[in-house]
Structure formats: structure tokens, C-alpha cells
N, C-alpha and C positions, 0 to 999 in steps of 0.2 A: 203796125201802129205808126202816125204819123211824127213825123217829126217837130217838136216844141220850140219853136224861134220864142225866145223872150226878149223886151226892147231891152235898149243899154244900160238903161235904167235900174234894170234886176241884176247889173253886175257887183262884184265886190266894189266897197268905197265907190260906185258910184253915186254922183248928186241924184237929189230926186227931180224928176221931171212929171210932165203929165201923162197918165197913165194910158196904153193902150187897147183900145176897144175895137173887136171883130164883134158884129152881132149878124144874125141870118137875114134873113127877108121877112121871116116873117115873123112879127116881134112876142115873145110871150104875153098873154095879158098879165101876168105879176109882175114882171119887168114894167109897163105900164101904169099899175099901179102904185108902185113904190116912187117912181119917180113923182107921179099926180102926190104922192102923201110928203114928199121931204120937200118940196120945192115952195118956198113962199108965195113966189111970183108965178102966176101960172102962163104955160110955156104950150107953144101947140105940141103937141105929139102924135101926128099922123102918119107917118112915114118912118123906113128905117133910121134916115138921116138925122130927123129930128130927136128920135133918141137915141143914136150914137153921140152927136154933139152935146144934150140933158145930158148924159151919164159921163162922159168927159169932164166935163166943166164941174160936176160935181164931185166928181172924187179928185180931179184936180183943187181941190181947198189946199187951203195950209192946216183946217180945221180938221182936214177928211182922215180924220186919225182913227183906227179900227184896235178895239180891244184883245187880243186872240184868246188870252187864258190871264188867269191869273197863278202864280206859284210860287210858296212859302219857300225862304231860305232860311240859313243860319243868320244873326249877325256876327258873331266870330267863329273863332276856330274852336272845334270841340273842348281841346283843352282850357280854353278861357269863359265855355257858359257858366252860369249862374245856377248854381243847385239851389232849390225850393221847394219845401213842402207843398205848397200850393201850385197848383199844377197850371192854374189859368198864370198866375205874377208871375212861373216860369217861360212860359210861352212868353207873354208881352216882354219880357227885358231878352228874349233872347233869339225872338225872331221876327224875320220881317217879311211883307208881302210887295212880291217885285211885280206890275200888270206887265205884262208883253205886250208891246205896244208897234201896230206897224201900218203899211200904208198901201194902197192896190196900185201894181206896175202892171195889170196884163187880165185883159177881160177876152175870154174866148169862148164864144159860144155858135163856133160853127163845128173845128174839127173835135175836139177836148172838150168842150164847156166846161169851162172851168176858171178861174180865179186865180191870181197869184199874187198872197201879200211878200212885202219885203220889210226888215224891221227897221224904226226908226234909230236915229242913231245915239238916241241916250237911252234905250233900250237895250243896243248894244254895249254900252260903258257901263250901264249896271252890270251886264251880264261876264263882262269880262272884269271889271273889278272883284266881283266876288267871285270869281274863278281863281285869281293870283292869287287875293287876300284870306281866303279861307277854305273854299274848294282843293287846293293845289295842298297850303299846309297842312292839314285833314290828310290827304292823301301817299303826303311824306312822314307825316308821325303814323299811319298804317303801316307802313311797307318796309322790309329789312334793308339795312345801307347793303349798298355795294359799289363797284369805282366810279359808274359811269350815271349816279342816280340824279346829279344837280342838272346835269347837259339832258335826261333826259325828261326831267320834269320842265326845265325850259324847255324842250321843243315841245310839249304836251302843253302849256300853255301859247305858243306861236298858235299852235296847229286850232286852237280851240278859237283866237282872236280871227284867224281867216273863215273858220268855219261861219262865225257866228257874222261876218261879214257879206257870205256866203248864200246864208241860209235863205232860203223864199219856200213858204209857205202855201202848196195848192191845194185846193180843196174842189168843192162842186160849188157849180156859180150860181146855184138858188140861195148861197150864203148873203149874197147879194138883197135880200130880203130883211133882211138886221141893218139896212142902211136908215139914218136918222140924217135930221138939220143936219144942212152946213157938212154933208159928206162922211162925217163918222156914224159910228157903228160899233159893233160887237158879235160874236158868231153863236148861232144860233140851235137848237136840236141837238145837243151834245158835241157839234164842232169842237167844242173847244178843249176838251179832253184829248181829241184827235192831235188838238195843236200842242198840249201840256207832254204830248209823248215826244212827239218831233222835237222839242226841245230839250228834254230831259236826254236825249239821243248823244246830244254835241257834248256833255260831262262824260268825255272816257274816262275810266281809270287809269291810275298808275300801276303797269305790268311791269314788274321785275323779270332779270330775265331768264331763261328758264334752265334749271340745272347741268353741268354739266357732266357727258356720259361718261365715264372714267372704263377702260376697258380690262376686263379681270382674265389674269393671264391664271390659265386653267392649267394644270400637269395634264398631258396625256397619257392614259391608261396604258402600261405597258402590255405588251399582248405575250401569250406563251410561248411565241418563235421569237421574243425579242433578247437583247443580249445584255441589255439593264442591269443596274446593279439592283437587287432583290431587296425587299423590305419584310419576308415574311416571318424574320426575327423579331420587328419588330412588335408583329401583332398581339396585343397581350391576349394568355389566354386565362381562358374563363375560369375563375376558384375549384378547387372539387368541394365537395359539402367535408366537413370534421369527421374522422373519425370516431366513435368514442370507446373508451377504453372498454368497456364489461363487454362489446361484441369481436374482440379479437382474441380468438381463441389460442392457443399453445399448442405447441406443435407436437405430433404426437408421438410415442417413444417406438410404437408397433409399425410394424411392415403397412404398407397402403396397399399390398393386394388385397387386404381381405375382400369378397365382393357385396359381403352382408354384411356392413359395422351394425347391425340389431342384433345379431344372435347371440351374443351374450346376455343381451338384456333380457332372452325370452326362456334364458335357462330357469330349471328351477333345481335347487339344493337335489333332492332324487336324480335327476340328471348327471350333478356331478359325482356324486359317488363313486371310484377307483373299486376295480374288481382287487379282491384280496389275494398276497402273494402267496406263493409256494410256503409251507410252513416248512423251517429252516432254521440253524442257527444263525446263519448271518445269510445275508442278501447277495447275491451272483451278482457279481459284475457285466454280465451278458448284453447289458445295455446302453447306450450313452451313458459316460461318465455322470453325465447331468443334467436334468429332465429338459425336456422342450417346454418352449414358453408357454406353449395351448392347457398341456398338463398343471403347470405350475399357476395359471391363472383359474384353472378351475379349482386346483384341490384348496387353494388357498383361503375358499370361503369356508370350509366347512373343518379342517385340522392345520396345524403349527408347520411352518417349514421343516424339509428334511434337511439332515444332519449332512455334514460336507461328508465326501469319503476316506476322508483319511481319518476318519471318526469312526466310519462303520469300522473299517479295520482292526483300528483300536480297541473295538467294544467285540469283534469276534474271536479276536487273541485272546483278550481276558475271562472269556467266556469258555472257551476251550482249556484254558489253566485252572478253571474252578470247577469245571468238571471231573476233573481227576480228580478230586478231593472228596466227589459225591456231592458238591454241591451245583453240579449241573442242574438239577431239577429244580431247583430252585436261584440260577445265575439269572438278575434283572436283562431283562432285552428294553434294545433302546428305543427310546420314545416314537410311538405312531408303529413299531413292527407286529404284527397279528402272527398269530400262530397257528 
């Protein structure tokens, strides 16, 4: 791509001067005509030269002023518009329409064809007064304070006064067809939307600046070979569920060998029945002083505990003293003895 010389004219705060014009050899017929339509005085135009010099002279006017867009601002700062029911009397009290208004420094239609306005300079003082006075405040009642917010909203308007100083506006040089009397103009085929963007461009916002990383000191994981002091006291542990009272049983008074605890349950009364002893006066000691527990749990569903032994005793002395009397045969025997 070739490289864009533009005259001194297109620089910042440069004065304006007359504009300059490259055309080919061989001149477009619309170029021709638009010159033949804005020119009062009619001028020859047969050669390149004579309409390099027509288009010169004509956009060098003081008149030769070109429209680019027009674009609605605020008139103050958000906080100070005007609430109203009426949505039209809100609009009129509380905005206004700025034309963008500039001038042609640079006609190219050999490498680029192409156009390049530059803005005039009360174009520019609209655009930077309502940048300080309501753009800039808008954008500091947005934004959260911090130290350095006053310094950097001043350089954000500096930066915006060079821009718009700056700015030259190029487009395609058929725009040159929107040329009227006396060298102005207006842009034509939607151009001028093209230019309402390029403008809306130069309103940066105000960036706060962006948080600061604060770095979070993490514990490293002690490992199993390490010599740490230990936290695993610390770790609570989980509830157990409630006991409740009716499923804890009593302990039980019998031996825990048994290896059937059902086989009492599956006796029945004829089962337990005791074979009958020797008929006797009194009962032989022949055997445990006193019965085993197995004995004494079964006989106990069906007859009365037996009598201690110092009781049988007792009751076979007395039994053998009434015999002698002859009342042996009829001496009472003691409770539960068979005969």
C-alpha cells in the first residue's frame, strides 16, 4: 500500500490553506460534470489542468464548507437534565444538535482516490467544550473515586483536545459529487454515518484502574514423611445416631456358651417333666448338694422350688421319730417328694 503524504495543512492547529489536488489524465466524466453544475461562470474544461485548477479554486472558498454528519448531544450533565412527562419538551430543553462541520485538504485520485476533510475550528470548540463541560462530568459521577482520578480525567481530556485537532476524515473521492455553489457541500450515499462513527470514536471513556492481585499465601499440605506438627485431633468427628433406650438389652445372668439361646423356647411342658425318684423316706444325698441351673430352669415351669437340705434333714429325723410310734404310715413327706 502506498504511502499517504498529506499537505501541512491536514496537521494539528494547522491554518487552513488551499487544498491539494493530484487527478489522473484522464478525467472522470462526473468530475466534469459537477464542476460544469456548481460553477456560475462557465470555465473551459478540457484538459487535466483545467480542472485541477476549477477544483482548486473551488474548494479553496472561505464558503467551501462540507457538512460530514450531524450528531445529538446532551446540553448538560446528566445530573442537571430536565425530567418530563412529555418526551418531545424533554428532548428540546435538553439536547442539542452539533453539524460537524469541515473543509477538503487533500484530493487524490491517482494512488488512493480518495478525499480528506479536516475539521473547522468552531467545530472543534463545540466538540471540546462539551467534552470538559458534560462528557468528562457524566463520566466522573460514573466511575468509583480512587487517588489518581482528577490527573487522569485531565489527561483524557488533553488527549481528546489533540485528537480532535488531529482528526481528518477520508473517505472515497466520488464524495466529491455532494459538491454545491461557492465549494460546499455535504456527504452523500450514507457517507455520513461513516463519519458520525469516526467521531463518536474520539469520546473514550473514563477506565479506572484495574484491581489489584493481592497474593493468597496458601499452607502447604503436609505429606506423610513430613515431621509437622499433626492437626488430626483437630478433625471433628462425625455424631453417632442416639441410642434409644427399649433396644438395649440387659445383660444376661447365664453362661454365653449356650450355642442354641432358642431351645428353651421350643420346649414344651411334657418335655420338662423330671423322671420320678427312688421311693424312699428321705432323698440320698448321692448328688450335687444342689441342682444345676439346666434342671432348676426347667422344673421350675411346671412345680415349687425344692426345699434347701438342711430341711430335708430335718423332715427325715422327724419322720423316722414318728415311725416308731406306728405313725410312720402315715408321717406327711415333704412338699414335691413322690413315692
Amino acid at each position: 500500500m502506498p504511502t499517504v503524504l498529506l499537505p501541512s495543512s491536514a496537521a494539528a492547529f494547522a491554518p487552513r490553506s488551499s487544498p491539494n489536488v493530484v487527478l489522473t489524465k484522464k478525467v472522470a466524466p462526473w468530475l466534469t460534470a459537477t464542476l460544469k453544475r456548481v460553477n456560475r461562470v462557465k470555465r473551459p474544461l478540457n484538459n487535466v489542468t483545467q480542472h485541477t485548477r476549477c477544483l482548486t479554486e473551488t474548494l479553496s472558498s472561505q464558503n467551501a464548507i462540507w457538512t460530514l454528519c450531524s450528531m445529538m448531544f446532551t446540553k448538560a450533565p446528566e445530573a442537571e437534565l430536565r425530567k418530563d412527562e412529555n418526551p418531545l419538551m424533554e428532548g428540546l430543553f435538553n439536547y442539542q444538535m452539533i453539524h460537524i462541520e469541515a473543509y477538503v485538504v487533500h484530493v487524490d485520485m491517482v494512488s488512493r482516490n480518495e478525499v480528506a476533510f479536516k475539521l473547522t475550528p468552531e467545530t472543534i470548540e463545540s466538540l471540546v467544550d462539551y467534552h470538559q463541560d458534560i462528557y468528562s462530568v457524566d463520566a466522573a459521577a460514573n466511575t468509583w473515586d480512587w487517588s489518581g482520578k482528577q490527573s487522569q480525567l485531565k489527561k483524557l481530556q488533553e488527549e481528546f483536545v489533540q485528537a480532535a485537532n488531529k482528526f481528518v476524515y477520508r473517505t472515497d473521492v466520488e464524495a466529491l459529487e455532494g459538491l454545491e455553489e461557492d465549494g460546499a457541500g455535504e456527504l452523500l450515499c450514507g457517507l455520513s454515518e461513516e463519519a458520525k462513527h469516526a467521531i463518536s470514536n474520539m469520546f473514550v471513556p473514563l477506565l479506572p484502574p484495574p484491581p489489584r492481585v493481592v497474593d493468597v499465601m496458601r499452607p502447604v499440605p503436609l505429606l506423610p514423611s513430613s515431621t509437622g506438627p499433626e492437626v488430626w485431633w483437630n478433625t471433628p468427628m462425625p455424631p453417632s445416631a442416639p441410642i434409644e433406650s427399649w433396644k438395649v438389652l440387659p445383660p444376661s445372668p447365664a453362661s454365653t456358651d449356650d450355642s442354641n439361646p432358642n431351645l428353651w423356647a421350643s420346649l414344651s411342658f411334657s418335655d420338662a417333666q423330671l423322671p420320678s425318684p427312688t421311693p424312699s423316706y428321705c432323698q440320698p444325698f448321692t448328688t450335687a448338694p444342689y441342682p444345676s441351673y439346666d434342671n432348676m430352669v426347667t422344673t421350675s415351669a411346671v412345680m415349687a422350688p425344692l426345699p434347701l437340705p438342711s430341711m430335708l434333714v430335718q423332715q427325715c429325723s422327724t419322720a423316722a421319730t414318728m415311725g416308731g410310734f406306728g405313725w410312720g404310715d402315715f408321717a406327711p413327706l415333704p412338699y414335691g417328694t413322690t413315692i
